[in-house]
N, C-alpha and C positions, 0 to 999 in steps of 0.2 A: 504494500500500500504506500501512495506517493504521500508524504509530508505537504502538510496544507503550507499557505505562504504566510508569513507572519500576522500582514495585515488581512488575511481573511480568518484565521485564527482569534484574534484580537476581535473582529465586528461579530463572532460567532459567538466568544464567551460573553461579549457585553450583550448582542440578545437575550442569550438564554438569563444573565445574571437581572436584565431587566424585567423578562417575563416571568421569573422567580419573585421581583420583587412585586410585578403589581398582582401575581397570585396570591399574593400573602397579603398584601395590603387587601384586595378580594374579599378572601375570607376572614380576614378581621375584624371588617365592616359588617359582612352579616353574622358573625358571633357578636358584635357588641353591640350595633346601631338598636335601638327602640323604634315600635313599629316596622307594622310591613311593607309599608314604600319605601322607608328607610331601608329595609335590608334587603330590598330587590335590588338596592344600586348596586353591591356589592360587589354581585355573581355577574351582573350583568353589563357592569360597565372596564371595572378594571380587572377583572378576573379573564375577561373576553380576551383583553389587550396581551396580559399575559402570557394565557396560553397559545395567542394569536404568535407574540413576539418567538415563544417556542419552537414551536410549529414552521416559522418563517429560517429560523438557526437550521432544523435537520432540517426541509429543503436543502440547503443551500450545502448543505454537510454532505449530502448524500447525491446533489447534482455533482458535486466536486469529485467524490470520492467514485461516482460510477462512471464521468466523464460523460452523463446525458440526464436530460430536465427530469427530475424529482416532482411527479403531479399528484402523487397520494397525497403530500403535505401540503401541497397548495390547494386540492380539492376540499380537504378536509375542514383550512382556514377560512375559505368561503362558506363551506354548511355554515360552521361556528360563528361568523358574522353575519351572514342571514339569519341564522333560527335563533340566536340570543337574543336581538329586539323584537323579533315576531312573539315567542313565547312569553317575555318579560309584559310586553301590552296586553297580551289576553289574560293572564296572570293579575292585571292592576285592573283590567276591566270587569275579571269576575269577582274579585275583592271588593268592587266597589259595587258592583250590583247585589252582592250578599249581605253586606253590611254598612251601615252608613256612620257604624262607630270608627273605620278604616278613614276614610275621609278625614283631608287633614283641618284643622279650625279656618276660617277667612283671615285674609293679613286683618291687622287693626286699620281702624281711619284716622 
């Protein structure tokens, strides 16, 4: 196996070190955040980014390493960007059709 080049080494460990962190930042948010609009943002906004930024590292790892385009990883990325906000909406739309204790107060005037 050929030795990657420094600087593609380097843009591969700061993806994955990035999508490590907003995984984490993710699930933080929905173990601590109050309410459940609050902790949809979690999973669904920086956990996506994530494991998006993951997902984008092997591509790129496994284009190099096999010397031809890697589309598991990029198809995969797309599901995971389309069906994160699709699910996250129906998700807040049936929360709020069930209960109207979910619904957050009005600003003040």
């Amino acid at each position: 196996m050929n030795a990657l080049p420094v600087w593609l080494d380097a843009l591969l460990a700061l993806l994955v070190v990035v999508g490590a962190a907003f995984a984490l930042i993710g699930s933080w948010g929905l173990a601590i955040l109050s309410g459940f609009l609050k902790r949809l943002h979690g999973p669904t906004k920086a956990t996506t980014l994530g494991v998006g930024c993951v997902l984008i590292a092997s591509a790129l790892w496994f284009s190099v390493a096999k010397g031809a385009p890697s589309l598991h990883e990029l198809l995969i990325t797309l599901f995971l960007f389309l069906t994160a906000p699709v699910s996250a909406h129906l998700l807040i739309q049936a929360a709020l059709k069930l209960g109207a204790s979910v619904r957050p107060p009005p600003p003040p005037d």
